[in-house]
C-alpha positions, 0 to 999 in steps of 0.5 A: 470569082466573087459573087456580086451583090443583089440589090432588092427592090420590093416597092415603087418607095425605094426605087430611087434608092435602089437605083443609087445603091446600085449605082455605086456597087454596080450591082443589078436591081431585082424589083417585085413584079407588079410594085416596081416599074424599074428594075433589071430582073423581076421576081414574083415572090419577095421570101421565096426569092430571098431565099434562093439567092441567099442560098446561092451565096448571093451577097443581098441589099434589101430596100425594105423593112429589115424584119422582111430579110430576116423571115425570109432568111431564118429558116436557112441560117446555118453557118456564120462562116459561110452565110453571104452578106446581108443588108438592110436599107429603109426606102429613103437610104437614112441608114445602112443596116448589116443584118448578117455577115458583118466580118464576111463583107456586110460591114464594108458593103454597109460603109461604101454604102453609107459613104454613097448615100451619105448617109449612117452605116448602123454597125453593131459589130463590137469590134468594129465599133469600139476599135474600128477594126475586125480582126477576123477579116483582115484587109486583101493582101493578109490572112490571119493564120489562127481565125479560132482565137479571134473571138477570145482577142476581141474580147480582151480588147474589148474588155479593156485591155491593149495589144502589142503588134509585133514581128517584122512585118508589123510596119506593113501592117498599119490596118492595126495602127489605131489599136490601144496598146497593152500586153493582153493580146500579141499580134505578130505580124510576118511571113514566118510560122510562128508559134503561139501563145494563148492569147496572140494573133499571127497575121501573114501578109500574102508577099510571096508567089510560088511558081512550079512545073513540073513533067507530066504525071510527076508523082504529087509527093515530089512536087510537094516536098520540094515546094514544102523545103523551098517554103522552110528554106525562104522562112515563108508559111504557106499561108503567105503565100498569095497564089501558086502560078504555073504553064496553062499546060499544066492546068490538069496536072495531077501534082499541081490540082493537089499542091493546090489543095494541100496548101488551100492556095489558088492556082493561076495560069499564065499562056507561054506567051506571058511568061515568055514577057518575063525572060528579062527577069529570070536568073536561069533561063533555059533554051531547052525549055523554051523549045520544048513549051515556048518561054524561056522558063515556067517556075521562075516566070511563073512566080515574077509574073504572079508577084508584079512588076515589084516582084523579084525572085526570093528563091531561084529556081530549084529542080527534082528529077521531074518538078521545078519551083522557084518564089518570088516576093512583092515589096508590099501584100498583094491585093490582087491575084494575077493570071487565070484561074483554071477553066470551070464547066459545071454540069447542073439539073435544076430540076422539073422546073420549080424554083423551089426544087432547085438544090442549094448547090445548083443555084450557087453554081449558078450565081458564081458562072459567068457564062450559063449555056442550054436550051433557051427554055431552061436557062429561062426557067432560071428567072432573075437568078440568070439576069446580068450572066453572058449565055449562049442559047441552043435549040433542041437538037443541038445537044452536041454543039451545046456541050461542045461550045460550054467545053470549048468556052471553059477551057478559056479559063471562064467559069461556065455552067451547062444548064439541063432540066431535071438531073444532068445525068439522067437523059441530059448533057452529063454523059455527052459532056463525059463522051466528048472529053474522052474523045480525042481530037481525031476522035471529033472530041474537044481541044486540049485546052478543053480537057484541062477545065475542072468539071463538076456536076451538081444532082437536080431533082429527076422529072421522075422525082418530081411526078412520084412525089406529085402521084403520091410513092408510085415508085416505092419499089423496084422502078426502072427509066426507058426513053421512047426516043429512038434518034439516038437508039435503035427501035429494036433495043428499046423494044427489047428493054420494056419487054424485059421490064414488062416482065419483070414488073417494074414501075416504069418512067417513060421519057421521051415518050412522043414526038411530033414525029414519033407517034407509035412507041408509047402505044407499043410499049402500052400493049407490050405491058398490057401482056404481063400486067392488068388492063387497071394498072394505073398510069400517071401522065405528069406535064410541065412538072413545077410550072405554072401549066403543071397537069396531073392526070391518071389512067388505066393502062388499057385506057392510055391515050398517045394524044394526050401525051406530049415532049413535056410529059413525063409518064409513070406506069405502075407496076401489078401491085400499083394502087391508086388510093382516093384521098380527100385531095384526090387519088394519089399513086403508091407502090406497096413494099410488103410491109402490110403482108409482113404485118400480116404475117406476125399477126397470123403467127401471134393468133396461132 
């Protein structure tokens, strides 16, 4: 899923410029609090914001001094290749101005701006400017085969020599049209492997469609070798291939997920319903099939389906024991991907609550999902990163049906992500999402449709975390986590789990240490420690971690109060050997390894 651009607004000078550009890109606007009155999102900190977005993968028009962008942006510069567009665009939209990701989208986002605004697109992309073309970023429907040796192809044309376009596809090719001609550059141009020379491009246009199936658990070696000797056989690379096309029965199977990744093509999926639309087209229908999943053949109807209605089939069906593939090709490059993608839930901790203590990675998942489901608080906490996503709210004490309803929602084929606070795994959705899809439908798990999906889950930095780095390094060394909570575990076990961690000196984290209903266990769990280590033991009592409410405090152990303490506390109890050292900022919190009675040691033995 291509991610849309965002449209910054950062005073009232660029709002009507703002509001054209997005307009004409359909894209948000995202304003400066307090400085701009229109917008669809508002954020507080112009480079802190920045900065998130564009490591989300976030395309970025700013209506703003381009100097602004590039501070915000610099420390993160990394990959060209990975890097999202993006854009500069002075208040009165006189110019457009690609600052970075020219042949990854700037320059075109930069032309269909300008052409909107009717005003200039200032490209320095020299490709761009002196031959009106990036041969690294070719149109939809091709892919160049050997992107390494664009830059050296550039530069010869640049320096004044031509090009000679070549191979029988060259005449679907006109992007290439207005090239001078020459002999210091070949650009082939064809559905084949070709072999390179040292100074040629070989351009595929995407024509071709692979439809497969195959039985359940068919070995991925099978799948493989016959889709790679029907690819030899039709004289097509798998790079011109535009997708691989199956069953969405087939949408977990093992051999397709790794033809998928072995080939770096997408794989798409059509209902029995879809493909049974195609039966009129198929050289080898099958009655046994169509008892079996409903059409009358998944290969052949997979690959026509995928193709278009100019598609037509290349290579019939051919079958192994256990897989079917057939390829079908379209009359010009397909542009378009047809079918669903495979459904996606990605399980994501965003951390206590600060913008900054969210992974990179989280936020990019963030901003590709069209669905975000959690608890109301959290999917707040994302800010203008959630504006414009389709979600679904639940209370606390939906944890169930939350996970359920994200389950169920991505095994439509939606990209859909679980929104958790701190890490996914640690007291959150992860292991209940796990639970329910290894749960059988009798079982009260989720439908087959929803065992289907992808499932990825993205680290987030622990509540534990964020109050040990605000305490100092309470949990320099041995530490465990206990929730207080006992809706889901039984009282007796958590009390068994703090005396053995009382005994066993451990820095403990309590989460989950009250409720309003719940008031004893935290004061239990004091006394039971009170047995093993001293009354001074210092305890750190952490709320609304990375909010703008975020309250620190210490105290003894023998002095911990359960009234100060809430559901947004998190509570760190040091261990015997626990210091609290007083700091011009204040005490800070830290559990000594014994690299001091190592350094002692040494001493000791040096002076004898």
């Amino acid at each position: 899923m291509a991610v849309t651009p965002v449209v910054l607004c950062l005073s009232k000078a660029g709002e009507d410029t703002a509001a054209k550009v997005a307009a004409i890109l359909n894209a948000p606007i995202h304003g400066r609090e307090g400085r701009v009155a229109k917008a669809d999102a508002f954020f507080p900190d112009a480079l802190e914001h920045v900065r998130t977005l564009f490591a989300a993968g976030t395309p970025i028009v700013g209506i703003c001094a381009a100097g602004i962008l590039v501070r915000a942006v610099a420390p993160l510069l990394n990959d060209k290749h990975s890097e999202p567009p993006v854009l500069a665009i002075p208040d009165d939209g006189s110019t457009v101005i690609p600052l970075l990701g020219g042949h990854h989208g700037a320059n075109r986002l930069a032309r269909q701006i300008a052409e909107g605004l009717q005003s200039h697109a200032a490209v320095t992309t020299a490709g761009d400017v002196a031959l009106g073309v990036a041969l690294d970023e070719p149109p939809a429907g091709w892919v160049l085969a050997n992107p390494s040796a664009a830059k050296g192809a550039m530069m010869a044309l640049l320096n004044g020599g031509g090009a000679r376009v070549c191979g029988d596809e060259a005449a679907r090719a006109s992007w290439l049209a207005d090239l001078p001609d020459g002999d210091a550059v070949e650009i082939i141009c064809t559905q084949e492997d070709w072999p390179i020379g040292e100074n040629a491009l070989l351009f595929h246009p995407q024509r071709a469609t692979l439809g497969v199936g195959c039985a359940r658990n068919c070995p991925p070696e099978e799948l493989a070798e016959l889709v790679q000797t029907a690819l030899k056989d039709a004289g097509i690379s798998p790079k011109a291939l535009r997708g691989i096309y199956t069953l969405d029965l087939k949408a977990d199977e093992p051999a397709m997920l790794e033809l998928s990744k072995q080939l770096g093509v997408p794989l798409r999926l059509f209902t029995a319903e879809e493909l049974e639309a195609e039966t009129p087209r198929l050289e080898t229908p099958s009655e046994v099939v169509f008892a079996e999943v409903g059409c009358h053949g998944v290969s052949e109807a997979a690959a026509l389906a995928g193709s278009g209605a100019s598609g037509f089939l290349g290579i019939t069906k051919r079958k192994t024991a256990m897989a079917t593939c057939a390829i079908a090709m379209a009359d010009q490059p397909i542009t378009q991907l047809h079918g669903r993608p495979r459904g996606k839930l990605s399980i994501i901790g965003i951390g206590p609550g600060q913008h900054s203590w969210r992974t990179p990675e989280a936020s990019a998942l963030v901003a590709e999902a069209e669905e975000l489901v959690g608890y109301g608080l959290y999917i707040n906490l994302l800010g203008a990163l959630a504006h414009g996503k389709t979600r679904s709210d639940f209370p606390l004490g939906g944890e169930e049906d939350r996970c359920r309803y994200a389950l169920e929602q991505a095994g439509q084929g939606k990209n859909v992500a679980l929104i958790c606070s701190g890490d996914a795994g640690i007291y959150a959705m992860g292991a209940l999402v796990f639970e329910l899809l290894d749960r059988t439908e009798a079982e009260l798990g989720v439908s087959q449709a929803a065992r289907r999906i992808e499932v990825i889950s993205a680290p987030g930095v622990s509540a534990l975390q964020g109050a040990a780095a605000r305490a100092g390094a309470p949990l320099g060394h041995d530490f465990c986590a206990i929730s207080l909570s006992d809706l889901l575990t039984p009282r007796e076990d958590i009390i068994k789990r703090l005396k053995a961690a009382a005994k066993g000196d451990f820095v403990i984290a309590f989460y989950n240490p009250v409720s309003m209903r719940r008031r004893t266990l935290l004061a239990e769990a004091r006394d039971i420690l009170l047995e093993h280590r001293p009354a001074d033991t210092p305890v750190m009592l952490a709320s609304s971690l990375g909010r703008p409410e975020e309250h620190i405090r210490y105290r003894r152990l023998d002095e911990l109060k359960v009234d100060e303490v809430d559901m947004l506390t998190v509570v760190l109890v040091g261990s015997s050997h626990s210091k609290l050292a007083q700091l011009g900022e204040g005490p800070r919190m830290y559990t000594p390894r014994g690299y001091a009675r190592r350094i002692d040691g040494d001493l000791a033995q040096k002076e004898t």
